[in-house]
C-alpha positions in Angstrom: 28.2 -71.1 -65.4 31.6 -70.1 -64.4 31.7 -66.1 -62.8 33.8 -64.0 -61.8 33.6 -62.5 -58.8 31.6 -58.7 -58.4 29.6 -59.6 -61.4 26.6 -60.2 -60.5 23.8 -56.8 -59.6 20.9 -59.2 -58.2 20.7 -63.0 -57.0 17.5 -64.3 -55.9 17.2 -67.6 -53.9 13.7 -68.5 -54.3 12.7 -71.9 -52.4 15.9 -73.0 -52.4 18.4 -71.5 -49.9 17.0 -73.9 -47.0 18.4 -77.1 -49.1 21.5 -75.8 -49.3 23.7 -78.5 -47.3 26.7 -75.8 -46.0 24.7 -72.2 -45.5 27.2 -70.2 -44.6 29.3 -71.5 -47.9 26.7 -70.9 -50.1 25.9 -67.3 -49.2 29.8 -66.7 -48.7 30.2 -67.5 -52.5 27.1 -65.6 -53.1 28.3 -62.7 -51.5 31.2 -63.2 -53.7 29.6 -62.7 -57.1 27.8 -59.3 -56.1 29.0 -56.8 -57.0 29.7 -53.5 -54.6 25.8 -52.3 -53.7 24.2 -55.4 -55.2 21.7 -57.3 -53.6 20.4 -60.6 -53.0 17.1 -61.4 -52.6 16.0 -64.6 -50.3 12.2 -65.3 -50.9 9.7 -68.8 -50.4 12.2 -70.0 -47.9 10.9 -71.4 -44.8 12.8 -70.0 -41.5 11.8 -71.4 -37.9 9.5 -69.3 -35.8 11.0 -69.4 -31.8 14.3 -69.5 -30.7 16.0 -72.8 -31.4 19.4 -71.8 -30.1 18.4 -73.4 -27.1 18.6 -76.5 -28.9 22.4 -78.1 -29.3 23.0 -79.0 -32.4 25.4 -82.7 -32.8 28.6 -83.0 -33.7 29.0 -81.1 -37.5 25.4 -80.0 -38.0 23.7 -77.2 -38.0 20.1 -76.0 -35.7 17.9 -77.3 -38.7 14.9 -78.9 -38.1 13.6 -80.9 -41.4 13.9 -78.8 -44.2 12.9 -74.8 -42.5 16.0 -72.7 -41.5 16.4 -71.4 -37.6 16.0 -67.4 -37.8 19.8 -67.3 -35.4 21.6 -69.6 -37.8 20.3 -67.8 -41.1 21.1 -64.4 -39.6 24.9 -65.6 -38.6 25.2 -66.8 -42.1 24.4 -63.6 -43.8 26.4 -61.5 -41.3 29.3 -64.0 -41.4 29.0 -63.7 -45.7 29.7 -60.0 -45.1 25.9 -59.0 -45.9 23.6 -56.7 -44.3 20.0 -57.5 -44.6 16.4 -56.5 -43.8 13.7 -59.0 -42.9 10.5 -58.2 -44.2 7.6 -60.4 -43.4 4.6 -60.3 -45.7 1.0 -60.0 -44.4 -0.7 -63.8 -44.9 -4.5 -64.6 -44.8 -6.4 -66.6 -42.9 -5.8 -70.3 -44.6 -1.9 -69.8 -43.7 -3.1 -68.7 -39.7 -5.2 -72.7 -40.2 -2.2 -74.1 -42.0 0.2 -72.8 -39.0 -2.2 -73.7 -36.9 -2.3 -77.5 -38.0 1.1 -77.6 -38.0 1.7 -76.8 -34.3 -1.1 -78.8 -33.4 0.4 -82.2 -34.6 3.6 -81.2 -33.1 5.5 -79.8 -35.7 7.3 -76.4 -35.6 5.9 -73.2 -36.7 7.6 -71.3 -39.7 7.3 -67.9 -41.8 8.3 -67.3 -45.2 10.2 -64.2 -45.0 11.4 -61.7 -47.7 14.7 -61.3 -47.1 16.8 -58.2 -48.7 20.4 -58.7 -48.0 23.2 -55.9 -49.7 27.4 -56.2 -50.4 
């Protein structure tokens, strides 16, 4: 639906920010539509455990590796949106330690699923 900027109090991203295809532009317009002390909440999206900045991204594209978000290129995003934000992860049980575990083992690249609190 069409809004108007600063009319928005809360904006939750659940499992979805990591398909968005131009991050930054997405929480730029996001940022947009709070309004002054809202918040938006970024939750179930899968950000890259490690540093990947070590990793050059090609021509046009971002650090992403399949569909989980690098930790240094989410951050720049929200800071670059104008947001400040805490990073809360929550306490997981064992089968997520296995499921991590399996992942890594076959070569993939560990993630977290953060809560993320981020403020206009």
């Amino acid at each position: 639906p069409p809004l108007q900027p600063g009319q928005i109090d809360l904006l939750i991203f659940n499992a979805s920010l990591h398909y968005a295809v131009d991050l930054k532009k997405c929480l730029r317009s996001a940022a947009q539509l709070l309004r002054s002390g809202g918040a938006l909440i970024i939750m179930d999206t899968p950000v890259l455990v490690g540093d990947f900045t070590a990793l050059p991204p090609t021509e046009g594209q971002s650090l992403r590796r399949g569909r989980q978000l690098p930790l240094a290129e989410l951050k720049q995003a929200l800071t670059t949106a104008g947001l400040t934000f805490e990073i809360r992860q929550p306490k997981r049980g064992w089968r997520w330690s296995i499921r991590q575990w399996r992942i890594r083992f076959f070569g993939g690249p560990g993630f977290t699923l953060p809560f993320i609190i981020a403020r206009h």
